[in-house]
Every structure is written in C-alpha cells, then in structure tokens.
C-alpha positions in Angstrom: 33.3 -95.4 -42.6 33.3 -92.3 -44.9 34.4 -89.0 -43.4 31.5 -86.6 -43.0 32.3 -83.5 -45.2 33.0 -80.2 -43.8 30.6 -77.1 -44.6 32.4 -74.3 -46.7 31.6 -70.9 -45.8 29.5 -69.2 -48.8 32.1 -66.5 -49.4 35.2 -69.1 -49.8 33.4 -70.2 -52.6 33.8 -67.5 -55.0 35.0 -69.6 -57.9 32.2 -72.4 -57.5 28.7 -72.6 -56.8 29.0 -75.5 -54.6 32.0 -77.3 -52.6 33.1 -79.4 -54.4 32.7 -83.3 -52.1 36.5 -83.5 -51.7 37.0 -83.5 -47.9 41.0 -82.4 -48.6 39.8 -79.6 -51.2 37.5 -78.1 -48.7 40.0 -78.6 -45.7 42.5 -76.8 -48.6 40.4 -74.1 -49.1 39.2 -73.5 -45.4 43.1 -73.4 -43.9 44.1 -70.7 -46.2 41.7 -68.5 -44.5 42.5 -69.9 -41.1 41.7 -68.8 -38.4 39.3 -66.0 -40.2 37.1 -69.0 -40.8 37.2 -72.6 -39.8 37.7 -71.6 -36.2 34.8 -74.3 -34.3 36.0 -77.5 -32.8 34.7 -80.2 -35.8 36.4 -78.6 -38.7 39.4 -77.2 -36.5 39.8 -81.6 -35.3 40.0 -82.2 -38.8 42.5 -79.5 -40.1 44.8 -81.0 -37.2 44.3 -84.7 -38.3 45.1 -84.0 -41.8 47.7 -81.1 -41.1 50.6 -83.2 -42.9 48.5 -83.8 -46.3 47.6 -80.2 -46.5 49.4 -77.3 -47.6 49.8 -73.7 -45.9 52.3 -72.2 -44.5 54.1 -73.0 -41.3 52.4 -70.1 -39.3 49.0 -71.7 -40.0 50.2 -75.0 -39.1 51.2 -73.4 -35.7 47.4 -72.1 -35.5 45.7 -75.0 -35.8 47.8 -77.2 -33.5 47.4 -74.3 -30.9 43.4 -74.1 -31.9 43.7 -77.4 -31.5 45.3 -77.6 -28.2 42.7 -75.3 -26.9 39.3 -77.2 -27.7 41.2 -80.1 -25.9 41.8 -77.9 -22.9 38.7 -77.1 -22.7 36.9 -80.8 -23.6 38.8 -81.4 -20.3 37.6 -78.9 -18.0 34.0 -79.1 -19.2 
C-alpha cells in the first residue's frame, strides 16, 4: 500500500512550484518549520513514524514526540 502524501503549506514552497511527490522530502521540509506548520494529527503521526529517517535537530525531535504524545492523549479521552 503506498503512503498517501502529505500537503505542503504554499509558503514552504518558495523554491518550487509544486511539492515535489517524495513523502521524506515533504516530511523534510515540513519539520524544519515544526511546530509553526505541520501541527494537525495526520502529518504530526507521520513526522513521529519517520522521526529516525529525518533530519532536524534534537529539540524538534522532542516536539513532535511531545505533539505526538498529545493527539494520543486526546484519541483516548474522545
């Protein structure tokens, strides 16, 4: 089953006119304006699942697995 590809905010894409289809290029470009943008549960459940393959700093790492951590909390309570 193919991954379904993450939207990319209009203004992260100052240096193309489209995203390019790359699901890591567009999680890439997405966590290194984390949490500014990328903050809603689908795209925040796949910077978490792909945290090791992508790179940004240890702070942002800490971000998401906290973001993360948060939708869960509240998937749980409803």
């Amino acid at each position: 089953m193919e991954e379904e590809l993450i939207p990319v905010p209009p203004e992260l894409l100052w240096d193309y006119r489209e995203a390019p289809a790359d699901l890591m290029w567009r999680l890439n470009r997405i966590a290194r304006w984390f949490p500014l943008r990328g903050r809603d549960r689908r795209t925040v459940r796949q910077l978490f699942l792909h945290r090791d393959e992508l790179s940004f700093e240890p702070e942002i790492r800490v971000l998401i697995e906290l973001y993360e951590e948060a939708w869960r909390a509240r998937e749980r309570e409803g």
